[in-house]
VMD Tcl script that draws the C-alpha trace (Angstrom):
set ca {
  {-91.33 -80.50 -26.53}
  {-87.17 -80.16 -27.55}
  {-85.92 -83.96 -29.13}
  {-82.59 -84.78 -28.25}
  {-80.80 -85.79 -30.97}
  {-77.43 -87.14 -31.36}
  {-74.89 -85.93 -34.35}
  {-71.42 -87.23 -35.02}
  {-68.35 -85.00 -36.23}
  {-68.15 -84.85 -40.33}
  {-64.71 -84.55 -41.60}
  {-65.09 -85.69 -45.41}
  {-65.82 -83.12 -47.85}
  {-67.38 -83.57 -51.36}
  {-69.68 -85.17 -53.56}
  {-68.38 -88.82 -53.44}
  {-67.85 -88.59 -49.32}
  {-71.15 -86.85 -49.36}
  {-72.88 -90.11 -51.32}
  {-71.22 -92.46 -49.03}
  {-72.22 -91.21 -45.81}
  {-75.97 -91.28 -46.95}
  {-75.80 -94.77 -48.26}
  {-74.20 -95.45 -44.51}
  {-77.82 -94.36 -43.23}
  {-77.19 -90.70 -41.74}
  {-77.13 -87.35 -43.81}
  {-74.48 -84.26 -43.76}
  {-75.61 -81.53 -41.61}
  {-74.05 -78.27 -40.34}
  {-74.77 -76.08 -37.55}
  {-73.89 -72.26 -37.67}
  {-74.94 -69.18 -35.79}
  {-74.21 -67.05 -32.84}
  {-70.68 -66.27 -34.25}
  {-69.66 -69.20 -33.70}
  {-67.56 -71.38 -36.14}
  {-69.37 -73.72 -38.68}
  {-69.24 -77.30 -37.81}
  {-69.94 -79.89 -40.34}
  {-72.30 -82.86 -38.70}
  {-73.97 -86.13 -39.15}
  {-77.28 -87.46 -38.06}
  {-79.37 -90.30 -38.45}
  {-81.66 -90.82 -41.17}
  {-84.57 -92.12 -39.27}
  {-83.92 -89.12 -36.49}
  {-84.37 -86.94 -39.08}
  {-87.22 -88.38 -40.44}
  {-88.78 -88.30 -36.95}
  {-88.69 -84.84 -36.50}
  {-89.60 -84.11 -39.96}
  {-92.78 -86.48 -38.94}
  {-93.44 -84.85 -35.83}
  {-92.86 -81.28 -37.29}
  {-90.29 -80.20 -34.53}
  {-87.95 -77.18 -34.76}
  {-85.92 -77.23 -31.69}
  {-83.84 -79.62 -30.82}
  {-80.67 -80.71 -27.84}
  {-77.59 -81.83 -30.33}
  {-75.59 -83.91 -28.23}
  {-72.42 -86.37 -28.95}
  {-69.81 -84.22 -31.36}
  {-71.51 -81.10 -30.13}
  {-73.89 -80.10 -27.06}
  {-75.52 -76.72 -28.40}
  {-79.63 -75.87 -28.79}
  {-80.48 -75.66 -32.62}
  {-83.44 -74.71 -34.43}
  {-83.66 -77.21 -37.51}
  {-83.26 -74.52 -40.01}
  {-84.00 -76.40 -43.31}
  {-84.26 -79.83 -44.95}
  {-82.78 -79.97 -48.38}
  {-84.34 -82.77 -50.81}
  {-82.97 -84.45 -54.01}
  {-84.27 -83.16 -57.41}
  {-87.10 -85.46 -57.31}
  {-87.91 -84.72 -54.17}
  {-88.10 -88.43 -52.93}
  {-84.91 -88.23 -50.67}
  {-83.05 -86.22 -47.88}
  {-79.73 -84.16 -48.85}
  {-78.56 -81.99 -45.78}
  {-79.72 -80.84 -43.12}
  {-78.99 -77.03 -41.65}
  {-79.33 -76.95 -37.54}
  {-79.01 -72.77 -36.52}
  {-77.57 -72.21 -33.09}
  {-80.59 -70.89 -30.78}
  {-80.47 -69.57 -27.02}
  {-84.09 -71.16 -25.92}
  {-84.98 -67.62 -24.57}
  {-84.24 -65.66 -27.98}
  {-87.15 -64.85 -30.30}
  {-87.11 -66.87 -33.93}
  {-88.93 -66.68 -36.68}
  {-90.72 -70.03 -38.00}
  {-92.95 -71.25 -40.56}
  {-95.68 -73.30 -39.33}
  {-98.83 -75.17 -40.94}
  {-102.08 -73.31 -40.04}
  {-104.89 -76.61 -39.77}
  {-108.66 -75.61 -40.24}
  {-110.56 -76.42 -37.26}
  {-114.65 -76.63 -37.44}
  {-117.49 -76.39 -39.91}
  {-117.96 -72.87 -41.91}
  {-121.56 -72.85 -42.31}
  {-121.42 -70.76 -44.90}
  {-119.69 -73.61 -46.94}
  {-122.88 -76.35 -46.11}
  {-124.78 -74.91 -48.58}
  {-124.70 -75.51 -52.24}
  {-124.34 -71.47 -52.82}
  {-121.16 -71.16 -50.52}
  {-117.50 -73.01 -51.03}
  {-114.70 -73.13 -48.33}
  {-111.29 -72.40 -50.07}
  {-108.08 -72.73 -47.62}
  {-105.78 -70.31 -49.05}
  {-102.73 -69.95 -47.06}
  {-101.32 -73.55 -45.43}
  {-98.55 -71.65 -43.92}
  {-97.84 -68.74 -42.14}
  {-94.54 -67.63 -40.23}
  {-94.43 -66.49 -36.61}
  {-92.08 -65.15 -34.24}
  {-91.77 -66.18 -31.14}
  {-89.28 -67.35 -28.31}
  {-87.93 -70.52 -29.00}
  {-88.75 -72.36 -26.02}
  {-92.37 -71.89 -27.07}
  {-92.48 -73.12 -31.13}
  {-96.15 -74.81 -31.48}
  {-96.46 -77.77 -34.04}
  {-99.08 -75.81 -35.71}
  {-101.45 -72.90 -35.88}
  {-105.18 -73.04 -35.39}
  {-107.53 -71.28 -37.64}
  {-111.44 -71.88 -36.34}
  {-113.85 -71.59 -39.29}
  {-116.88 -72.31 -37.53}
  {-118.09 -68.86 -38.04}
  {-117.36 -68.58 -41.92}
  {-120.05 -67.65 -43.79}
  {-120.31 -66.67 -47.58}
  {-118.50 -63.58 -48.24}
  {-116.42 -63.77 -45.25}
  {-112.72 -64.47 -44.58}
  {-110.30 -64.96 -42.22}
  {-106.99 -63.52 -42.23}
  {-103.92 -63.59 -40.42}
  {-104.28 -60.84 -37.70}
  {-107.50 -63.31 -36.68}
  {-105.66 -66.15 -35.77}
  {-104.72 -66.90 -32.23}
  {-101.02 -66.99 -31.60}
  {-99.32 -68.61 -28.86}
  {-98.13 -66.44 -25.59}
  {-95.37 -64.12 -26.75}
  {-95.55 -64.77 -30.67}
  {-95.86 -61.79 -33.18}
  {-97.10 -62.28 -37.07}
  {-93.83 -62.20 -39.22}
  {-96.73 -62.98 -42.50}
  {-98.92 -59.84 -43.81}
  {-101.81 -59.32 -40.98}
  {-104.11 -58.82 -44.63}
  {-103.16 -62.29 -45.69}
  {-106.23 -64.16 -45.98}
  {-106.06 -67.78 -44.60}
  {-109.86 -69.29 -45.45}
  {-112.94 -67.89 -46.85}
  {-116.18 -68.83 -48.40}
  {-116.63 -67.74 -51.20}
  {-120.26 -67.91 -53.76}
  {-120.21 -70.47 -56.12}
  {-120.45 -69.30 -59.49}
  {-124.22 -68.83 -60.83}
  {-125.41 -70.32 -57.26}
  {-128.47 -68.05 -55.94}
  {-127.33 -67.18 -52.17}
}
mol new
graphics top color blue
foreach p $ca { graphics top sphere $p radius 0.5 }
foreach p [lrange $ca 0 end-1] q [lrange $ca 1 end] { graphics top cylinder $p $q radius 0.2 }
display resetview
């Protein structure tokens, strides 16, 4: 589903403006792309926390601009405990883009119910490409046929209608593997 989200016009530059707007309750944003001139934004704190929460990628600007954007990155502070800037891309909904998405483990490997046999979730993300109309929130990766000594890797997970691996088909995702001095 593509969030609306509202963004204001950013004319202060610097450090000091930069400060003030986030203790106002919005962060600085920009939006590029499509060879179109840079425009330097503001959004809402709790909107992008929302779609940070909800893991969404596309979005509707409207207000200072009306343009589709892929929410390109999130930049943190140092510690990591607040949000910077924000970087919106300029996307046509029917162009192909490549995003990184969490891959969740769905099932029981039976291979890992047994004392011999230990499910190890290797890669959490992988990136896709696909049109942006159709981003999912997340990949599937069904383990319910994992036993010991097997894997799965990225060519074996199911992509959405029209998506293409950007990540290594040979990367592996989950395994079992044999616990260490267990007899199998």
């Amino acid at each position: 589903m593509i969030e609306t989200i509202e963004v204001a016009n950013r004319e202060a530059r610097g450090t000091r403006a930069m400060i003030k707007i986030r203790e106002s309750g919005s962060i600085p944003a920009i939006l590029y792309g499509h060879g179109e001139e840079n425009v330097c934004l503001t959004v809402s704190l709790d909107t992008i926390n929302k779609l940070i929460k909800h893991g969404t990628k596309l979005v509707n600007l409207t207000g200072a601009v009306t343009d589709s954007a892929l929410l390109k990155s999130v930049q943190w502070s140092s510690m990591g405990d607040y949000i910077i800037h924000v970087d919106f891309a300029r996307v046509s909904q029917s162009e192909a883009v490549d995003v990184t998405l969490p891959v969740q483990l769905a099932g029981e490997a039976p291979g890992a119910l047994t004392a011999a046999g230990q499910l190890r979730f290797v890669t959490h993300q992988v990136t896709i490409r696909c049109p942006a109309s159709s981003i999912p929130e997340f990949l599937v990766c069904d383990i319910s046929q994992l036993q010991i000594g097997q894997s799965i890797h990225m060519n074996d997970l199911v992509l959405p209608e029209g998506a293409t691996p950007v990540t290594v088909a040979s990367v592996v995702i989950a395994q079992v593997a044999a616990v260490a001095g267990a007899a199998t």
